[in-house]
C-alpha positions, 0 to 999 in steps of 0.5 A: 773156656778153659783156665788155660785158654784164658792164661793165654789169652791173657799173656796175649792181651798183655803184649798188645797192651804194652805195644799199644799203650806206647804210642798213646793207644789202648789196644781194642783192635788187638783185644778183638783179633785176639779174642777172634783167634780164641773164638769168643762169641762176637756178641762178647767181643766188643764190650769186652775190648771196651772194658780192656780199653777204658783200663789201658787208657787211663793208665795212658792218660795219667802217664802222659799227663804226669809227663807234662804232654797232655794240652787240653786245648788240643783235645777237648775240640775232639772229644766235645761231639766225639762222645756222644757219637761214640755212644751212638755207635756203641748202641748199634749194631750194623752189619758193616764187612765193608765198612770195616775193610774199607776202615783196615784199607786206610789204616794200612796206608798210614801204617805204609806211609809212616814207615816210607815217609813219617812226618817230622817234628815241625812246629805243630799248628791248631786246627780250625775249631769246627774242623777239630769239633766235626773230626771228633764227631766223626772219629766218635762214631767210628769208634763206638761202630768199631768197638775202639776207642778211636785213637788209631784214626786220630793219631796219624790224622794228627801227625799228617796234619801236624797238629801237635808233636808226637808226644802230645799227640799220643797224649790227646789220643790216650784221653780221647781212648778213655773218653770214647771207650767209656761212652762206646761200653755205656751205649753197648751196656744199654743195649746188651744190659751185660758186661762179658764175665770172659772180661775180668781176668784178663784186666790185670794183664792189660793193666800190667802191660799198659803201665809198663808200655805208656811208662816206656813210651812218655819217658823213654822212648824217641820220637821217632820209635813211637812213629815205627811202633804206631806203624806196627798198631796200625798195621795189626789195627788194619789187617784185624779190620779187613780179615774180621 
């Protein structure tokens, strides 16, 4: 690949990683439709958008934590069985066009929902700890199968079930990212032995990006703006599943 590819693809990575990062997300969708776009080999996709992830995600989690939105109690149901079905997926390799389609159909309809009906900032309630363990499972292997980090299912099936406030949701998300991110690449890395060389010089743009996006997004941006911005990643999330 050329140097000129790649500084386009970087400027690329970085706005996916500013819109995603403000809503609590990591941005592995995007990665894959831009890395799709500039026709890098399927086999270096996934545990490249996995890198990419693991970096946003932790500049996301720490922010929202500095913000005071982390609540461990919400996110540690999810992430108990999520991780390792997160390293599962990561380790196989399924032909899944339809799975995938079916995946892209369902974050469209979120996408459309919250723009046509978003749900309000009523007063949030836990769900029951098997629920939240068995969800977490299972948003875990759709996460290491999806090569994401699994945060564009968890947030609007938190809001929708109003489990917690926007901000705390996009707080739980971008830890529930980071944890599932790092256990998708450990499964893939044991499968492929390699990481991508492609990855490297694009991890300073996301990272610039996912600090300035996950700073906007705790500190300044509404409620309400993080609902219309997580429509918009859910939408991009969606269609890149179907068209992939």
């Amino acid at each position: 690949m050329t140097p000129e590819a790649i500084a386009l693809m970087a400027g690329a990575v970085f706005v996916v990683a500013f819109l995603y990062s403000s809503v609590g997300h990591a941005g592995a969708s995007g990665y894959i439709a831009v890395m799709a776009l500039f026709g890098v080999a399927s086999a270096i996709i996934k545990p490249t958008a996995l890198l990419l992830n693991i970096a946003v995600a932790s500049i996301g989690a720490l922010q929202f934590w500095r913000a005071g939105y982390f609540q461990w109690r919400l996110f540690w149901p999810f992430a108990l069985l999520s991780i390792p079905c997160a390293f599962l997926g990561g380790y196989a390799n399924l032909p899944s066009h339809f799975f995938k389609m079916l995946v892209g159909l369902v974050l469209l309809f979120s996408a459309v929902r919250l723009v046509i009906k978003p749900p309000e900032e009523t007063e949030p309630h836990l769900p029951k700890l098997p629920v939240a363990i068995g969800t977490g499972a299972s948003l875990g292997l759709l996460a290491g199968l999806t090569g994401t980090g699994g945060g564009i299912f968890l947030t609007p099936l938190m809001l929708f079930r109003h489990w917690a406030l926007t901000k705390n949701v996009s707080a739980a998300s971008a830890m529930f990212i980071l944890a599932n991110s790092l256990a998708g690449l450990a499964g893939n890395f044991s499968s492929a032995k390699t990481l991508p060389r492609v990855a490297w010089p694009l991890l300073a743009a996301v990272m610039v990006g996912g600090t300035m996006g996950s700073y906007l997004g705790c500190r300044h941006f509404s409620a309400t703006l993080i609902k219309r911005l997580l429509a918009v990643v859910l939408f991009v999330a969606g269609l890149k599943l179907i068209l992939a």
